[in-house]
C-alpha positions, 0 to 999 in steps of 0.5 A, a space after each residue: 500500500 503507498 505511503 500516502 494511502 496508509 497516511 490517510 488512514 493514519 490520520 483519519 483515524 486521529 480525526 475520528 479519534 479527536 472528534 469523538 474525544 472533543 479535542 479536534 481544535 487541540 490536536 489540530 494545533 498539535 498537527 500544526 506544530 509538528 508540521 511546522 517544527 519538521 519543516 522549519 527542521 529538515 535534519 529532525 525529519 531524517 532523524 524521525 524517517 531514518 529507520 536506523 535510530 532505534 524507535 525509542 530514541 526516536 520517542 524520546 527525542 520527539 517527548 523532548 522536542 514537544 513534551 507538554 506542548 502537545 494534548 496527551 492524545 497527540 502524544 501518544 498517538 505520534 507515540 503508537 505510530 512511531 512503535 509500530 515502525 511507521 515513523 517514516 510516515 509521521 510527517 505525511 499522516 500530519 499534513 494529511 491530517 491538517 488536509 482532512 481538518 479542512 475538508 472536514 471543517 469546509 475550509 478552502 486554501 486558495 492561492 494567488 500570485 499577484 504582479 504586486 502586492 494585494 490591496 485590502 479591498 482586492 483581498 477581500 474581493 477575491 476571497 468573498 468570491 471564493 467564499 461564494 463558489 465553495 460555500 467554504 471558509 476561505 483561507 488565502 495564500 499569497 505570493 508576488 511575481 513581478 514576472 506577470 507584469 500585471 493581474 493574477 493567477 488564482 488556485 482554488 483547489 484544481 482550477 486554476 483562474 490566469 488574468 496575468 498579463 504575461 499568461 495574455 502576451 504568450 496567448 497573443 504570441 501563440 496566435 500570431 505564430 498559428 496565423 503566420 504559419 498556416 
């Protein structure tokens, strides 16, 4: 079974597990804790994938790093996967957990990349006609590239929205190299 299908069960069973305990808001902080703690760290993410470093050294450095930081559950959840040699997986049950979080909670991630930083007003356009789309909260993520000359290209989920001016020239330019060789 690949990696990412055995994470899922992983972290489905951790959402169950957290809703039917009423720690889904506490575990899910704990999730994101982690995540953000291995990819601020990408030597504690080889240590915890290395399958050389015992499994208890392994629970240990991770009880040292997280301690009392995380709910009890969290703790011995990563504790259980951990001791049944699935560490190498850890990371990717987290984010996957975070994934099932948002599906769960109806929250949509929507990207933009914008030619220049975005206004409130425009901000708050944008993620109001997400919101209406999707029916779902709205969290944006936002980058800038000065490469589109001007507009956006919007990601909600698979669709994918290019107003970008550069995306517009290379339409133009395909056209023009169609018409001249036909």
């Amino acid at each position: 079974m690949s990696e990412i299908k055995v994470a899922s069960r992983y972290a489905k069973s951790l959402l169950d597990l957290a809703l039917e305990q009423k720690a889904l808001e506490e575990i899910k902080g704990d999730m994101q804790l982690f995540v953000d703690t291995l990819k601020k760290n990408p030597e504690l993410q080889a240590v915890v994938k290395n399958p050389i470093i015992p499994l208890g050294k392994k629970n240990a450095i991770l009880k040292a790093i997280f301690g009392d930081k995380m709910h009890k559950i969290t703790s011995a959840f990563l504790k259980i996967v951990i001791d049944k040699g699935r560490a190498e997986i850890i990371y990717g049950v987290a984010k996957e957990f975070l994934r099932e979080y948002n599906i769960y909670k109806n929250i949509v991630t929507a990207k933009i990349i914008s030619a220049a930083p975005l206004s409130d007003e425009a901000r708050n356009e944008i993620i109001n006609k997400v919101k209406a789309v999707t029916g779902g909260e709205v969290k944006l993520k936002e980058s800038v590239d000065a490469d589109l000359i001007g507009g956006f290209i919007l990601t909600v989920g698979d669709k994918q929205f290019d107003t970008s001016i550069a995306a517009s020239l290379a339409r133009v330019k395909k056209e023009f190299s169609k018409k001249i060789i036909a």
